[in-house]
Structure formats: structure tokens, C-alpha cells
C-alpha positions as CSV (number, residue, x, y, z in Angstrom):
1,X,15.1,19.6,-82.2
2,X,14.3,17.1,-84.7
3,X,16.2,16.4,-87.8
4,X,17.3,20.2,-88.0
5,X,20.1,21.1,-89.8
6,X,23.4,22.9,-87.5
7,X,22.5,25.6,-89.3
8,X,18.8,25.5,-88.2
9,X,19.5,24.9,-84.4
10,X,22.3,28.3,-84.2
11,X,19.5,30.3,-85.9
12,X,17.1,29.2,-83.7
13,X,19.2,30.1,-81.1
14,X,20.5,33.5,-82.2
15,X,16.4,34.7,-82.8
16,X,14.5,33.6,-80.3
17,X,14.0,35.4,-77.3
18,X,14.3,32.8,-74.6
19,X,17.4,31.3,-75.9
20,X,21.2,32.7,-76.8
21,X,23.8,31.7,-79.1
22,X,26.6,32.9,-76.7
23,X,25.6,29.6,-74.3
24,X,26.5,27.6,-76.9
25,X,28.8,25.3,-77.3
26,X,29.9,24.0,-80.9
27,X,31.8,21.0,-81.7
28,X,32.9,20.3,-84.9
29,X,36.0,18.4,-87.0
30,X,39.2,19.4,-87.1
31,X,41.9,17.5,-88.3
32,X,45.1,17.8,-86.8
33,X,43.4,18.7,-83.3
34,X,43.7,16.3,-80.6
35,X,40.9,13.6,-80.9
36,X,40.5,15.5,-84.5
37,X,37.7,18.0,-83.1
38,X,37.2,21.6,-81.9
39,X,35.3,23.2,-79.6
40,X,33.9,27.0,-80.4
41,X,31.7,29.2,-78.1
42,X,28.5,30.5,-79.4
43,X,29.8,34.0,-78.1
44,X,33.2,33.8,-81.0
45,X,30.4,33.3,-84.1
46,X,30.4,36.7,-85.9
47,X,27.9,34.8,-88.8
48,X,25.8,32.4,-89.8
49,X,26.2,32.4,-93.5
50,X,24.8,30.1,-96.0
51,X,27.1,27.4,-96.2
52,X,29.6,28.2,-93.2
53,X,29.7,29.6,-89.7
54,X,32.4,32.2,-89.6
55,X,34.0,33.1,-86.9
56,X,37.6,34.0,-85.9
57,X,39.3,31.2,-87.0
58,X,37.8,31.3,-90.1
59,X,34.8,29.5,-92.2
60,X,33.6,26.7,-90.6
61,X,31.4,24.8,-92.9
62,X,28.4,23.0,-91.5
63,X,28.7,19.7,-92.5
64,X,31.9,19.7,-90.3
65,X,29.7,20.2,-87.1
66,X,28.8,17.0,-85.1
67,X,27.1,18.5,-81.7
68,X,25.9,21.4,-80.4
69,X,25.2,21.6,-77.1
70,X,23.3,24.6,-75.1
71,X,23.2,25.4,-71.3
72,X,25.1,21.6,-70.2
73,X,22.6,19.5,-72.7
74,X,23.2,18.2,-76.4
75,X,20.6,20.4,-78.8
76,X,22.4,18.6,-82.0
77,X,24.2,15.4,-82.5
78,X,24.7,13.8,-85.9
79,X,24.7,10.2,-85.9
């Protein structure tokens, strides 16, 4: 997917027709957490906003994701 933004890959996922955001998985930082990372489910996003992915935890701001991965195989990894 290029050099696509987080934000760029969920929408791409959440519109098109082939693909679904619930078989997502997104990984992002979290300090505190073991190995300082989370894991979310595409399915527990309630919004793509402009800055942040909220969800139930919270707003999750996209600089703070590192991988996305869809269906078993990485659609996003920042280096």
C-alpha cells in the first residue's frame, strides 16, 4: 500500500467493497503495556477522525500506530 498514511490504509479498508475493517488488526504504542504496544481489532473502531482513531478505549492518535495488519498479512508497517 505504498507510503499511505494509517489513516489512509483503515479508510481504504472501511470503503471498499472487497475489504473490511473488522479483519483488521491495529497495533500501536502504548506505554505502560507489556512490550509498550497494543493490539485493537478493526471491529472495536467506532471512527476514523481527522487526527485520531477512536474507539473504546479512547482517541488513539495515528502517529502512535506502527502496523496494521489484515486477513494474517502486514498492510502497514512504519519503519
Amino acid at each position: 500500500m505504498g507510503s499511505e498514511t494509517p489513516r489512509d490504509v483503515l479508510n481504504e479498508l472501511k470503503w471498499r467493497e472487497k475489504k473490511s475493517l473488522e479483519k483488521a488488526i491495529i497495533y500501536y504504542v502504548h506505554r505502560g503495556a507489556p512490550d509498550d504496544f497494543r493490539t485493537m481489532r478493526g471491529s472495536e473502531v467506532e471512527d476514523l477522525g481527522r487526527s485520531f482513531i477512536k474507539c473504546v478505549e479512547g482517541h488513539i492518535p495515528y502517529h502512535r500506530v506502527f502496523k496494521i495488519e489484515y486477513d494474517g498479512d502486514v498492510i502497514f508497517e512504519r519503519e
